[in-house]
TORSE-547423 format. One record per residue (C-alpha): residue number from 1; residue in three letters; y negated, x, z. Coordinates in Angstrom, 3 decimals, always signed. Layout:
NUM,ala,Y,X,Z
...
//
This chain:
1,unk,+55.759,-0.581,+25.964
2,unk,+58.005,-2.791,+24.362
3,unk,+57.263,-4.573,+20.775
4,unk,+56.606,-7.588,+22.128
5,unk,+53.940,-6.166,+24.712
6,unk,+51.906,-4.549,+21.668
7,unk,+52.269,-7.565,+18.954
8,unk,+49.968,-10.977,+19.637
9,unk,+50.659,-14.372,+17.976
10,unk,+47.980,-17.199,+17.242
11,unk,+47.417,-19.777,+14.579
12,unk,+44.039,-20.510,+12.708
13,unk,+43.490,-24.260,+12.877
14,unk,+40.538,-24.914,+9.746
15,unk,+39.542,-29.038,+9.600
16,unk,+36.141,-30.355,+7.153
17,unk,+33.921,-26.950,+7.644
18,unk,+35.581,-25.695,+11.098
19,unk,+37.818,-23.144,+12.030
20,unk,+38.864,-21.612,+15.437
21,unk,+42.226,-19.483,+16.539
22,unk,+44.810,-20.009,+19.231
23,unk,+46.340,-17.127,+20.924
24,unk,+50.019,-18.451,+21.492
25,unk,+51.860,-17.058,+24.858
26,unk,+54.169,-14.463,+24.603
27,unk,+56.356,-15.810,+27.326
28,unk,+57.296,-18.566,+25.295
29,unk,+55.131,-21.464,+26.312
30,unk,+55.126,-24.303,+23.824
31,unk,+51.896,-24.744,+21.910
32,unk,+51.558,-28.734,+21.250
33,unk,+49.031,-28.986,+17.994
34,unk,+48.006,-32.977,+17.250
35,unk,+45.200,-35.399,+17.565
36,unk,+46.060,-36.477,+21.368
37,unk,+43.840,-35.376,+24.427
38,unk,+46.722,-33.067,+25.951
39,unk,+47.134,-30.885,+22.898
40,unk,+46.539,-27.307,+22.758
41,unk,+45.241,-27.935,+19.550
42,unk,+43.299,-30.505,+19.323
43,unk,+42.635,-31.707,+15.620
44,unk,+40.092,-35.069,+15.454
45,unk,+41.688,-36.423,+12.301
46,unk,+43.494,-40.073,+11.719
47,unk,+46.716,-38.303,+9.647
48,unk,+47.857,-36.353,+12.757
49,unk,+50.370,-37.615,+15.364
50,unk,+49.102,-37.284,+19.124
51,unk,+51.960,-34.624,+19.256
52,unk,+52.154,-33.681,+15.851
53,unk,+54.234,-30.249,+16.082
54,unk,+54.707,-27.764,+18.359
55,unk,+55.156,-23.813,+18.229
56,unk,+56.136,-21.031,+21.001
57,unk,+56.420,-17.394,+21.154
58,unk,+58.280,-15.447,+22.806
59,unk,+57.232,-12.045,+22.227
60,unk,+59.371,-11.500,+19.271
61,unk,+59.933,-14.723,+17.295
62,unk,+57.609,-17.640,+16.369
63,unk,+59.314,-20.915,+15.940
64,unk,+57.864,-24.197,+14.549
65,unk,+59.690,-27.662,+15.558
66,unk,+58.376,-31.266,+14.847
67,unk,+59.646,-34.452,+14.324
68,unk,+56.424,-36.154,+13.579
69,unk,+55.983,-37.437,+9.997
70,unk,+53.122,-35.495,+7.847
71,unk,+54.096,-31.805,+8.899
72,unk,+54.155,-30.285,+5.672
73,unk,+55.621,-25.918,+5.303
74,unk,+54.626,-24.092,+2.728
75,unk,+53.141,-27.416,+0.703
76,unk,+57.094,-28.947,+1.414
77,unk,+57.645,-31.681,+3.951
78,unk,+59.078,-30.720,+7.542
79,unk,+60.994,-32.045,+10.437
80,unk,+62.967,-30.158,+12.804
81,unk,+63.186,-26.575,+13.758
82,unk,+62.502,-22.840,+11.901
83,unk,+61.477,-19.875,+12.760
84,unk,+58.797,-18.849,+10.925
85,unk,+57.270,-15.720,+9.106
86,unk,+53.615,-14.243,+9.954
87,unk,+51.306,-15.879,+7.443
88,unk,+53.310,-19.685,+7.416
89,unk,+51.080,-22.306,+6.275
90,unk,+51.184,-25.635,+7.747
91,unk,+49.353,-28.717,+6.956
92,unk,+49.168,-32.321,+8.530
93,unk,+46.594,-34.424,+7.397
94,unk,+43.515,-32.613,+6.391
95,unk,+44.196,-29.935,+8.563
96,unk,+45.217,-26.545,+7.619
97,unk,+47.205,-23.948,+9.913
98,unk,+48.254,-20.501,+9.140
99,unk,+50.347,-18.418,+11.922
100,unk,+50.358,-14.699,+12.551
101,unk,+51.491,-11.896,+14.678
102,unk,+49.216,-9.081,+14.932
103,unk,+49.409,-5.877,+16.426
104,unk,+46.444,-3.145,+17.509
105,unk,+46.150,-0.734,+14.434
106,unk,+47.196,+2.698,+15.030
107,unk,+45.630,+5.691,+14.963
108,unk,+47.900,+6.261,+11.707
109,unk,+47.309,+2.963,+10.695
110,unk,+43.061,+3.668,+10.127
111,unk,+41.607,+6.255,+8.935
112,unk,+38.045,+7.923,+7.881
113,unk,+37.566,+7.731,+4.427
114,unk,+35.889,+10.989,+2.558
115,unk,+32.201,+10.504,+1.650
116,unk,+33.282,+10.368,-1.750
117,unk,+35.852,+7.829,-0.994
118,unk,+32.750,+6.005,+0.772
119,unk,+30.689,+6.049,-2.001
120,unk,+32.555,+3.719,-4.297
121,unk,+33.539,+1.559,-1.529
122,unk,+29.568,+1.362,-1.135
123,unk,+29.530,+0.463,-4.748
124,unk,+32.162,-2.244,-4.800
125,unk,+30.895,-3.748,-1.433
126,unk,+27.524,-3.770,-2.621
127,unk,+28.680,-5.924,-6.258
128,unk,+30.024,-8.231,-4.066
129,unk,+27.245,-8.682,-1.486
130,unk,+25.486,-9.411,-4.683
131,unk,+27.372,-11.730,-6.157
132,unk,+27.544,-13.968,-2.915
133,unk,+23.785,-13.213,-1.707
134,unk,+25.239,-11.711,+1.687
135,unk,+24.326,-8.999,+3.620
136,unk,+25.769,-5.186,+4.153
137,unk,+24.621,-2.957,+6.817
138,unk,+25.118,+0.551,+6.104
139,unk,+24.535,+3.203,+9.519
140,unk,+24.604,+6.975,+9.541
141,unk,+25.157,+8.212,+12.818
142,unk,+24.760,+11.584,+13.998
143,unk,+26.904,+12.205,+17.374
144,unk,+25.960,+14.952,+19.607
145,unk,+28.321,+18.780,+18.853
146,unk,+31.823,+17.907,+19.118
147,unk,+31.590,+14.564,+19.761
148,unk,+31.658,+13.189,+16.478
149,unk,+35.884,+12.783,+16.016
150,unk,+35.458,+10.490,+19.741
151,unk,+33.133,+8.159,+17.614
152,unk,+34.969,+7.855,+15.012
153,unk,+38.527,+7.038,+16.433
154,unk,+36.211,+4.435,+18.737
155,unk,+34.731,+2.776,+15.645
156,unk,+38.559,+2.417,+13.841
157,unk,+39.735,+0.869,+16.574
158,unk,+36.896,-1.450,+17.530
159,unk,+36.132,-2.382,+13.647
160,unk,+37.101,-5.309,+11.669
161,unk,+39.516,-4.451,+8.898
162,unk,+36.756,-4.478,+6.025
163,unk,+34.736,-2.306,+7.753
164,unk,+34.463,+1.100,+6.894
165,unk,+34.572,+4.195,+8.882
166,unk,+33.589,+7.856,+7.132
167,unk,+32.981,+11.311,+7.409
168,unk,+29.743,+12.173,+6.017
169,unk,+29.382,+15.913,+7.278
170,unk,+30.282,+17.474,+11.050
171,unk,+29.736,+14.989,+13.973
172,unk,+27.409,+12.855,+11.232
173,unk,+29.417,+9.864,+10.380
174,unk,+28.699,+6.918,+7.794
175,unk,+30.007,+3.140,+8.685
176,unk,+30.014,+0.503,+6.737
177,unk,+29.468,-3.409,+7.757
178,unk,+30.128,-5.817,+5.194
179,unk,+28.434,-9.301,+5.472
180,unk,+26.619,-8.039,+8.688
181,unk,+22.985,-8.527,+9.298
182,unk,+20.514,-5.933,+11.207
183,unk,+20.550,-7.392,+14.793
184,unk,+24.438,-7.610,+14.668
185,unk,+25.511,-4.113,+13.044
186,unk,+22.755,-2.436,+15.894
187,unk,+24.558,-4.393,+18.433
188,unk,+28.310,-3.515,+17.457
189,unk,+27.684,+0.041,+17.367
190,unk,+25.768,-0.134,+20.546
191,unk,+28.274,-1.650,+21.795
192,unk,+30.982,+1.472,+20.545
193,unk,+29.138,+3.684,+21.865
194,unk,+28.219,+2.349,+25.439
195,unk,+32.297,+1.899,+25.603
196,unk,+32.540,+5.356,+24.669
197,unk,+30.073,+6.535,+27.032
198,unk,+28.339,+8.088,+24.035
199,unk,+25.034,+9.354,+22.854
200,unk,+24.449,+9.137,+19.009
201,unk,+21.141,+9.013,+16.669
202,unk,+21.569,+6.064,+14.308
203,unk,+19.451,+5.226,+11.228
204,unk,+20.263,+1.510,+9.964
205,unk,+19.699,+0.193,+6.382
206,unk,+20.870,-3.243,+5.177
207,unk,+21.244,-4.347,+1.426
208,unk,+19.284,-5.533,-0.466
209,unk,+16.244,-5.368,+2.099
210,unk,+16.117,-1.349,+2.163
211,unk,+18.367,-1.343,-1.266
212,unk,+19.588,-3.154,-3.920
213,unk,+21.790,+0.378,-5.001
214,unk,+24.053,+2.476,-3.259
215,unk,+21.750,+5.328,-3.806
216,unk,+18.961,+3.892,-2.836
217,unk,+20.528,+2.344,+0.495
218,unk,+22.103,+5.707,+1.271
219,unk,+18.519,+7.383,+0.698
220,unk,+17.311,+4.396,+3.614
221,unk,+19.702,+5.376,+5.983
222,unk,+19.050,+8.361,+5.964
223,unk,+15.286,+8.109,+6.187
224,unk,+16.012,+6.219,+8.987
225,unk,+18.316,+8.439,+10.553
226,unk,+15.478,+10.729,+10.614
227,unk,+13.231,+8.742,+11.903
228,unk,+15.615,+8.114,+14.774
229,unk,+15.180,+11.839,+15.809
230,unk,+17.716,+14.142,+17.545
231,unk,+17.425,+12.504,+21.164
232,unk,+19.437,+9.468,+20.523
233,unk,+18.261,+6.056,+19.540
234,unk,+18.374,+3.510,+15.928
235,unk,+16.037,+3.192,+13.675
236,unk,+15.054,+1.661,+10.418
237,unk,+13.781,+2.928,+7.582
238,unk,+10.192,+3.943,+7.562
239,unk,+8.276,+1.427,+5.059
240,unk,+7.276,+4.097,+2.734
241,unk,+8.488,+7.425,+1.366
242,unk,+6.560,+9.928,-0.395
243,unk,+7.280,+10.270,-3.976
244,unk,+10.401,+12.372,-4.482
245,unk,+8.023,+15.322,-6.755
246,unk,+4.812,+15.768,-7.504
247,unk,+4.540,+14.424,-11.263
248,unk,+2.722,+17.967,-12.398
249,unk,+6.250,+19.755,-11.712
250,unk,+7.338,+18.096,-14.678
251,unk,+4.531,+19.947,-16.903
252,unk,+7.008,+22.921,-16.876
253,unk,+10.210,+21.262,-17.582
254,unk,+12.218,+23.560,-20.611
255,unk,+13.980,+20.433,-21.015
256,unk,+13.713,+18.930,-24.454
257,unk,+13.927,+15.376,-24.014
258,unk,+11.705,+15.580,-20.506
259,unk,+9.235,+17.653,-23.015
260,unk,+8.860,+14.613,-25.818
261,unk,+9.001,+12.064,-22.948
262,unk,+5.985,+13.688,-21.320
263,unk,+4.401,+14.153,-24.744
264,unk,+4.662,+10.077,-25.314
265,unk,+3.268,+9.621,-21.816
266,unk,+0.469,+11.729,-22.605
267,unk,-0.392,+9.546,-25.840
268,unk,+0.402,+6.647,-23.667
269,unk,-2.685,+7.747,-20.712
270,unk,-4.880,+8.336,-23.502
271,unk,-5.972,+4.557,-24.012
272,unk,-6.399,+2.278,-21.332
273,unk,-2.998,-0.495,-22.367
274,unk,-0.424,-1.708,-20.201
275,unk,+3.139,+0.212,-20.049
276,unk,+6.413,-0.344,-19.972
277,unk,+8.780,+2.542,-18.784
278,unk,+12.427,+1.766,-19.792
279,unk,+15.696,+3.737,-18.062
280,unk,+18.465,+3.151,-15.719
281,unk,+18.235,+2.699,-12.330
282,unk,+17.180,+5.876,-10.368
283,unk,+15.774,+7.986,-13.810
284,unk,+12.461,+8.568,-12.239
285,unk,+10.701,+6.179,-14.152
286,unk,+8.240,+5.424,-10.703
287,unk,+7.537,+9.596,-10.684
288,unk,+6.723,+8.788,-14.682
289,unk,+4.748,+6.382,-13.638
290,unk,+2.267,+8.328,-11.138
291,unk,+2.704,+11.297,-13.996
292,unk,+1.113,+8.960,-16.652
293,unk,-1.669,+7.683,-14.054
294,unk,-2.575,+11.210,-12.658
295,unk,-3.046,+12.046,-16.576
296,unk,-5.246,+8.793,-17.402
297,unk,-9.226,+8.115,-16.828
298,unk,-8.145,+6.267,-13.967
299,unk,-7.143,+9.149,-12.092
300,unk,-9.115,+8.710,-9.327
301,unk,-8.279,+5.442,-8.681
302,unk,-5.926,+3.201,-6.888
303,unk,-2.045,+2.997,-7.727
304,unk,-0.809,-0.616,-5.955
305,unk,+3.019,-0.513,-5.698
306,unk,+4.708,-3.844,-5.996
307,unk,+8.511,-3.214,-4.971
308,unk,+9.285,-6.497,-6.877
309,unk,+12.938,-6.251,-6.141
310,unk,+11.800,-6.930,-2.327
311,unk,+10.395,-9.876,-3.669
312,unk,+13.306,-12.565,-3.232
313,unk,+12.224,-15.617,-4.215
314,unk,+9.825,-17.601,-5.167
315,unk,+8.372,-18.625,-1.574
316,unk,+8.618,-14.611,-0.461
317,unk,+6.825,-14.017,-4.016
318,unk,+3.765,-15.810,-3.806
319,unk,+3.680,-15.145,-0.006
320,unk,+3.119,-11.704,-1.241
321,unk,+0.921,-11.918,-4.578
322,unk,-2.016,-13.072,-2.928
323,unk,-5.508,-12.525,-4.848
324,unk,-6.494,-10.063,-2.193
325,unk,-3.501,-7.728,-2.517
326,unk,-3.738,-7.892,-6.264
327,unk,-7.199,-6.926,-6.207
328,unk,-6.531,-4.197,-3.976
329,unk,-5.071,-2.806,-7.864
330,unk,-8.918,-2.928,-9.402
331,unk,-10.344,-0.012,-11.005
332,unk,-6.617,+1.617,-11.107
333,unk,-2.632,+0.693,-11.469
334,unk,-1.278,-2.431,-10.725
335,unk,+2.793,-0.958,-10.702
336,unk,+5.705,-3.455,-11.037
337,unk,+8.465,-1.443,-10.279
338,unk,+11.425,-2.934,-11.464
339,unk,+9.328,-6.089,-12.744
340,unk,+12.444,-7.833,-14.074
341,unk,+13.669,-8.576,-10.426
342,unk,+10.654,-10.490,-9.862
343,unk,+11.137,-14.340,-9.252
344,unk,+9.986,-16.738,-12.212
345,unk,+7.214,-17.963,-10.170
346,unk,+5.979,-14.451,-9.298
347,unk,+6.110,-13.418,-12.785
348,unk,+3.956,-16.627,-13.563
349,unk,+1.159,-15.522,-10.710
350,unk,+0.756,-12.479,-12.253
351,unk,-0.013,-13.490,-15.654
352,unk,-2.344,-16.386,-13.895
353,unk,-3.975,-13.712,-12.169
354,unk,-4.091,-11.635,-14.889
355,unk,-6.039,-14.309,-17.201
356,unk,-8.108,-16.076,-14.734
357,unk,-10.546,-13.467,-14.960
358,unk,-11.349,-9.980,-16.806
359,unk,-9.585,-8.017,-14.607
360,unk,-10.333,-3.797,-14.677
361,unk,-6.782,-3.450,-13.891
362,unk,-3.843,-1.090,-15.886
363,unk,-0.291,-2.672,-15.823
364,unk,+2.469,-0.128,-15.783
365,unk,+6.110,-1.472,-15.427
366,unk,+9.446,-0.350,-15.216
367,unk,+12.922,-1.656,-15.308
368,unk,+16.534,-1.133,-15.925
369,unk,+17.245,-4.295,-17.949
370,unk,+17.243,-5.319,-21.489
371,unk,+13.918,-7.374,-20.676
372,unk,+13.388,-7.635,-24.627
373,unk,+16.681,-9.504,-24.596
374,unk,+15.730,-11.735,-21.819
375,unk,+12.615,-13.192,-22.436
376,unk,+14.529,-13.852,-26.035
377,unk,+17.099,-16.216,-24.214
378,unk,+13.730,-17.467,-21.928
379,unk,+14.783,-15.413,-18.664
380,unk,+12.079,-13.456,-18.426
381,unk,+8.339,-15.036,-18.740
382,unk,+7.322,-13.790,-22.670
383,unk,+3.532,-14.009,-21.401
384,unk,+4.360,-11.459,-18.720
385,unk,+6.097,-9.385,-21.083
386,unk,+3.219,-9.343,-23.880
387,unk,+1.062,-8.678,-20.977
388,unk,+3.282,-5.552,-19.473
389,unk,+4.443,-4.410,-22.762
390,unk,+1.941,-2.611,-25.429
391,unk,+3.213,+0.633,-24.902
392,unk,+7.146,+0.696,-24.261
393,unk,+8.090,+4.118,-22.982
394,unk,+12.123,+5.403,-22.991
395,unk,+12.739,+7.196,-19.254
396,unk,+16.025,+9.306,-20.233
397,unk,+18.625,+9.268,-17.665
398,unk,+19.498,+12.891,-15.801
399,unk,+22.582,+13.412,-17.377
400,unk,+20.589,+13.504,-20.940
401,unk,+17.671,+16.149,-19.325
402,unk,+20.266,+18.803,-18.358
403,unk,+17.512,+21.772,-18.115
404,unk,+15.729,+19.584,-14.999
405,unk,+18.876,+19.382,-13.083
406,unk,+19.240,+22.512,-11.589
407,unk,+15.273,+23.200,-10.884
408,unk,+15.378,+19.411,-9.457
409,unk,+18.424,+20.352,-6.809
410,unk,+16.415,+23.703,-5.817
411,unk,+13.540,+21.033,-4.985
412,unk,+15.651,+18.458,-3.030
413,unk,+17.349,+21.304,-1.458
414,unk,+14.648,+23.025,+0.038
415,unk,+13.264,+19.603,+0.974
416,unk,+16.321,+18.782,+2.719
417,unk,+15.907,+21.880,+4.794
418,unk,+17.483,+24.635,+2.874
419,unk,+15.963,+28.065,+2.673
420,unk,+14.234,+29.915,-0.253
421,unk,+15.917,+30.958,-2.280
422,unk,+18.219,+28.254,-2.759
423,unk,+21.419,+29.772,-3.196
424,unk,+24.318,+28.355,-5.019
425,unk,+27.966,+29.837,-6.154
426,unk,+29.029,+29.827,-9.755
427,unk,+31.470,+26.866,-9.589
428,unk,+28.280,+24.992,-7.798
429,unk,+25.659,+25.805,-10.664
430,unk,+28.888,+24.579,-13.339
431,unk,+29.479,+21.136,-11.492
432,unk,+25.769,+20.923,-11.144
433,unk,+25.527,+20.859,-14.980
434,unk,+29.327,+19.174,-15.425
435,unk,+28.859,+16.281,-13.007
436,unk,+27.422,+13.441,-14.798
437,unk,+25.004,+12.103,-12.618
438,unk,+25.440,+8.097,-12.737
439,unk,+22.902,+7.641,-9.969
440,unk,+20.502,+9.495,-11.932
441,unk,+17.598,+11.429,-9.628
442,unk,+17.993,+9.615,-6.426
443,unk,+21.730,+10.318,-6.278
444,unk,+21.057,+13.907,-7.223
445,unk,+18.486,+14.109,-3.927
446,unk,+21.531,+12.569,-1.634
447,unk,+23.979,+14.910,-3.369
448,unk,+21.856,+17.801,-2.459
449,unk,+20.862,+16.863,+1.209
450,unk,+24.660,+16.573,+2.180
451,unk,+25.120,+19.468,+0.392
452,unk,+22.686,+21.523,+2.466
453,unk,+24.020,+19.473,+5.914
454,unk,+27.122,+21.034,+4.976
455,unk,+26.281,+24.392,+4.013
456,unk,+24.395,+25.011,+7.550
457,unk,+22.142,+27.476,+5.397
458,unk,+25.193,+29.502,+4.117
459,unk,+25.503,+29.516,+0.139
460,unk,+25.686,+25.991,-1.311
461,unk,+29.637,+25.528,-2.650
462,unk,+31.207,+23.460,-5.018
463,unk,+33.298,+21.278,-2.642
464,unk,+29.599,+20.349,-1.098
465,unk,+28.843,+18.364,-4.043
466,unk,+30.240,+15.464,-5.725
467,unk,+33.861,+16.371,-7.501
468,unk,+34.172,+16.186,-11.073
469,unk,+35.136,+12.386,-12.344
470,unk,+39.195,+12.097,-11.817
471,unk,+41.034,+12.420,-15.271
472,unk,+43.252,+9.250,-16.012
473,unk,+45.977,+12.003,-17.448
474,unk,+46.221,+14.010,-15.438
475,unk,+45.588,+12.197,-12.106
476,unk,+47.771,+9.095,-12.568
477,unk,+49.639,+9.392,-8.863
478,unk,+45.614,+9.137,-6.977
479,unk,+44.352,+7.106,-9.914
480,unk,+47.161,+4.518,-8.952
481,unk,+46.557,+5.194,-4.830
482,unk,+43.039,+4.635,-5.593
483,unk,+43.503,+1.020,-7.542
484,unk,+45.706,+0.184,-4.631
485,unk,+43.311,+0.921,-1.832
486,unk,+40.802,-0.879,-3.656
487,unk,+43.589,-3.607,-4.323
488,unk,+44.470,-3.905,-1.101
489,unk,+41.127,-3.662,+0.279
490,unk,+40.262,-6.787,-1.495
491,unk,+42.956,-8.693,-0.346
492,unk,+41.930,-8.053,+3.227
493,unk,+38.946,-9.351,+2.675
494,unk,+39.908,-12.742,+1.060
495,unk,+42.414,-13.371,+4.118
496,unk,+39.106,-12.560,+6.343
497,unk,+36.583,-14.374,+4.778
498,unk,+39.027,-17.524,+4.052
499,unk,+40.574,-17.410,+7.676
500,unk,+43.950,-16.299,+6.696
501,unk,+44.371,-19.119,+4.407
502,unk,+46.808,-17.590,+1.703
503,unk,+45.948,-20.798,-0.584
504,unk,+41.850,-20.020,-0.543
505,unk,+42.343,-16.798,-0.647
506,unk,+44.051,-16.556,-3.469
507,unk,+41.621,-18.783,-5.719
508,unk,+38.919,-16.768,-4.727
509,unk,+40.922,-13.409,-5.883
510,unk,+41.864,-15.234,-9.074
511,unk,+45.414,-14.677,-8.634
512,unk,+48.226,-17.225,-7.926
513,unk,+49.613,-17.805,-4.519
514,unk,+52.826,-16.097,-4.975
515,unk,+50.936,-12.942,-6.695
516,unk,+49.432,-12.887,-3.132
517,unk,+52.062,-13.266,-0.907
518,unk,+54.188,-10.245,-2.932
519,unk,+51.400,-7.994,-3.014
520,unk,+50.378,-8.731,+0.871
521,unk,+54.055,-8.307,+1.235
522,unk,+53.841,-4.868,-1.054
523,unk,+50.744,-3.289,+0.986
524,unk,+52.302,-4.817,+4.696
525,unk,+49.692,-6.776,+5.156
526,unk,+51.082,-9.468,+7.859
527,unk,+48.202,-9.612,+10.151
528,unk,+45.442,-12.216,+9.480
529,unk,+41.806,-11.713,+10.740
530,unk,+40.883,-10.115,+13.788
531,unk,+38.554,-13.118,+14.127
532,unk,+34.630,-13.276,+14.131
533,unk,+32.571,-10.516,+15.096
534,unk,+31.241,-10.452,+18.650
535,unk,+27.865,-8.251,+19.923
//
């Protein structure tokens, strides 16, 4: 097959709030682009000629000619003819058109990323999803013995070029779907794996429904995986999980700081006042939580979990809060997990709920933000906080309660399927202490559950965990390969989500047009978009 055969050309036409892309013939054809009936591009605007330029391809070179006034290259005025380079900008009138040749990625061009690799793509994907309120499906797929390398070559070649493909253990792979919903992730891999004549067990989780972390979205998918079975089939995410321990396994902890944090909880259950648990994200500040009830005189009574991170706004807020599942909390716990996520006019209904009546209720709260700082600068309601806060309680992260790590990864290992004893080399039981843990608890659970999937019930190695964090010295060649995956990663994804346009894209990166075009130029990135999705 020749060159031309494998490579396609098009141009992405974007006018007011539409885009669309031509493919352009490989035999040569001219493509007319103007405002007339006959064009092949039709663009609906008063500054472009009926026949306002015209380009062909003929397998191997893409040429631009017009004679029309208003056809601007590269931001300069135009007439006549040029051959042009993928990635060209045209404009004529308040149209935009960028042209490219693309050709189908090769099996060297793709690969599966490590799980580790994976994880801090999860993280950066997941910032970003933030920042622009979008959503990111994340799927772990278990393929049946032997079949998982046929999945994953299927997925790199089906998948956008954002979208992530990688190896999470034997046959079990983990993909990644930036701004994808539910409904369309299911139906894309349904789709791979119908093509592939494939079987596969798939749990789905999407951010920030089932996860506003990457811990806590990898913990969903893999609930959900689970709850898909063994015989094929997606699922979601059960709506609850059992808590991770049972809070009396922390009586025994030879861990200093656990010991004087379970010491202030016990002075803390001794009165009846609200608390506030303090930690980062992941700390076990909600086991704390059940700890500090199970030790109060309201033992026996309810615990009401409000997941307000799950509450997104203000409609979705007081949708929830109603006086009936409030007063479910009477006579126990009313828990605001994470309390600081809650919307402004959810943190007003509880306080209105809360003084509207006596209420036999204890508030216990958590969160991983300065709150103290925020209802200073008035973005967090002070009632609320005098209300939550009486007794403010530290949650140390893992890294500072070294002595629990090890009997915690016993516990998650054995829960994960592992059996007693646990057993774990001597470079294992040194990263175990070494490693420093940023995702606290949960990510120490996910750690150890791949860890086991990996092991197959042998003896639990080092290269089953997560590696030691790369030295800047001594590292520098991956350190560097590492920025410019991520580098280049991001760049893709500007071209993607602005339609190719080099202009847009390069706002959005915060970098000048002609940083972009050297660095596309540096990391050989000359095709554009392989369009939108379709399930």
């Amino acid at each position: 097959m020749s060159e031309g055969e494998d490579q396609r050309a098009f141009v992405v036409a974007r006018l007011a709030d539409e885009s669309w892309v031509t493919e352009l013939p490989a035999n040569g054809a001219p493509v007319v682009v103007g405002s007339g009936a006959e064009a092949d591009v039709r663009l609906a605007d008063r500054g472009v000629a009926d026949r306002q330029l015209v380009l062909s391809w003929d397998g191997e070179k893409l040429v631009l000619e017009s004679e029309a006034d208003g056809t601007y290259l590269g931001g300069k005025r135009f007439e006549g003819r040029v051959e042009l380079k993928p990635g060209d900008e045209l404009a004529c009138g308040a149209a935009q058109l960028v042209v490219g040749v693309s050709a189908p990625l090769t099996a060297g061009g793709r690969r599966a990323l490590t799980h580790h690799e994976f994880r801090e793509r999860l993280y950066e994907e997941l910032a970003r999803a933030a920042r622009g309120g979008r959503p990111t499906a994340l799927l772990m797929l278990s393929a049946r013995t032997g079949e998982g390398g046929r999945v994953t070559a299927k997925a790199l070649e089906s998948f956008r070029a954002g979208d992530v493909v990688a190896t999470y253990a034997s046959d079990e792979l983990e993909l990644l779907l930036p701004d994808t919903d539910g409904p369309t992730a299911r139906a894309v891999v349904q789709r791979i794996l119908a093509e592939a004549e494939l079987e596969a067990s798939v749990g789905l989780a999407v951010a920030p429904d089932h996860g506003d972390s990457p811990e806590r979205l990898i913990r969903s998918a893999r609930r959900a995986l689970a709850a898909a079975g063994e015989n094929g089939g997606f699922a979601e995410p059960p709506e609850r999980e059992a808590v991770v321990s049972d809070p009396s396994d922390h009586m025994e902890s030879r861990d200093e700081a656990t010991r004087a944090l379970l010491a202030d909880l016990e002075d803390a259950a001794a009165d009846d006042a609200p608390v506030l648990l303090l930690g980062e994200k992941s700390a076990g500040k909600s086991i704390f939580a059940r700890y500090l009830h199970r030790r109060s005189s309201r033992r026996e009574g309810p615990f009401v979990v409000l997941p307000c991170a799950a509450l997104l706004d203000e409609e979705v807020a007081l949708e929830v809060l109603t006086d009936e599942l409030l007063e479910q909390a009477l006579g126990g716990v009313l828990f605001l997990d994470e309390v600081v996520e809650l919307d402004r006019a959810g943190q007003r209904r509880i306080v209105e709920w809360a003084e509207a009546a006596e209420r036999d209720v204890r508030f216990v709260a958590t969160t991983h933000r300065a709150i103290k700082a925020l209802v200073e600068r008035d973005a967090f309601d002070r009632a609320l906080y005098e209300l939550i806060a009486v007794h403010v309680v530290e949650v140390p992260a893992l890294r500072n309660r070294p002595e629990d790590i090890l009997p915690l990864a016993r516990r998650f290992a054995v829960e994960a399927g592992a059996s007693e004893p646990v057993r774990f080399s001597a470079a294992a039981l040194a990263r175990l202490r070494s490693y420093p843990w940023p995702g606290n608890v949960l990510e120490l659970r996910n750690a150890m559950e791949r860890a086991v999937c990996l092991a197959r019930d042998s003896e639990i190695l080092a290269e089953h965990l997560p590696s030691e964090p790369m030295p800047i010295a001594s590292s520098e060649g991956r350190l560097r390969e590492h920025v410019d995956n991520v580098e280049r990663d991001a760049i893709i994804k500007a071209l993607a989500d602005c339609n190719h346009n080099q202009t847009h894209a390069a706002k959005r990166l915060g970098i000048s047009r002609r940083a972009l075009i050297y660095k596309m130029e540096k990391y050989g990135l000359k095709r554009p978009p392989r369009g939108s999705r379709r399930s």
